[in-house]
N, C-alpha and C positions, 0 to 999 in steps of 0.2 A: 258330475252325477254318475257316468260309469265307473270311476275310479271307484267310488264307495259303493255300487253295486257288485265290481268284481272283489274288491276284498271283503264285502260278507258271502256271498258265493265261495272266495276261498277260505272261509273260518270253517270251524269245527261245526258253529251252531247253522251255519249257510247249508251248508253239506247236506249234516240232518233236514232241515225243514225241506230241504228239493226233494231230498228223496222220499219224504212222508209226504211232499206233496205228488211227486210223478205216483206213489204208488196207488194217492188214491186217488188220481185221474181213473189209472190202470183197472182198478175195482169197480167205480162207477160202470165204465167201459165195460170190463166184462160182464157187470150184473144186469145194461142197459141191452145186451146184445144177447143174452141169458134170456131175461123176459119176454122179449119179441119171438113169436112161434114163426120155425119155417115152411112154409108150404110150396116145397119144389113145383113144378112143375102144376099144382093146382089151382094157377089165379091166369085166367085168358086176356088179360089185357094189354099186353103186346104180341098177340096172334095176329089182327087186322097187321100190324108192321113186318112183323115176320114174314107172312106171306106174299107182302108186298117185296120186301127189301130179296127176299128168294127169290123170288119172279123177277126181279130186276137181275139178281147176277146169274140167273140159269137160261135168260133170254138175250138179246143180241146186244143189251148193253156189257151183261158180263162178259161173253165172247167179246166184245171191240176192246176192253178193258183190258181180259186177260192176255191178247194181243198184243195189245199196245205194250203192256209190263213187258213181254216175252223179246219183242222189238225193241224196248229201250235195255233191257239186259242183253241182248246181241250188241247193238252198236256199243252198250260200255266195256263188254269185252275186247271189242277189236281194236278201241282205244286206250284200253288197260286202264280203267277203271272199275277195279274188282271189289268196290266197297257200293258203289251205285249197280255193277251187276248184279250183286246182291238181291238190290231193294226190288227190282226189276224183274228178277225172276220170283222172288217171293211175294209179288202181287199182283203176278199171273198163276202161283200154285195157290196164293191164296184162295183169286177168283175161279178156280180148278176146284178146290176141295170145299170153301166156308159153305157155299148151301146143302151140302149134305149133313155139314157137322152141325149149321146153325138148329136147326128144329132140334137134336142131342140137346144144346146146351140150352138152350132156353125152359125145353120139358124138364130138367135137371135129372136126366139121367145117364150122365157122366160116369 
């Protein structure tokens, strides 16, 4: 059964039909994403989480978290592990920076 799906996939007439069919996925696709209107920042129905999930990382959980990241990228340094340092400090600048960016990105005024 693959054997005869890869050689009309490799024929001339296989070719065409993928690609008259990817294109008009592609079309669909953009005419479906065309229709739908955006309204950044005007629909309040992840504010109630918003403010919840901001209030979580600008209160002592975000502090223990961003900690904790900051502490676990210390020890992967001194054990020279500089791919887990990494993750370690980047999710203690995360829990540093994401609640002032979060309300930006959700109002969508990026």
């Amino acid at each position: 059964m693959m054997s005869k799906i890869r050689n009309y996939a490799q024929s001339t007439k296989g070719r065409v039909v993928m690609l008259l069919g990817t294109l008009a996925m592609v079309a669909v696709a953009t005419f479906v994403v065309a229709a739908i209107p955006a309204h950044a920042g005007a629909d309040a129905t992840f504010t109630p989480l918003v403010t919840l999930v901001t209030g979580y990382m600008t209160g002592s959980l975000g502090l223990l978290l961003s900690l904790a990241g900051a502490l676990f990228g210390l020890v992967s340094v001194l054990s020279g592990r500089y791919g887990q340092m990494a993750a370690g400090f980047a999710m203690a600048a995360g829990f540093f920076y994401i609640p002032a960016i979060l309300p930006t990105i959700v109002a969508g005024l990026v």
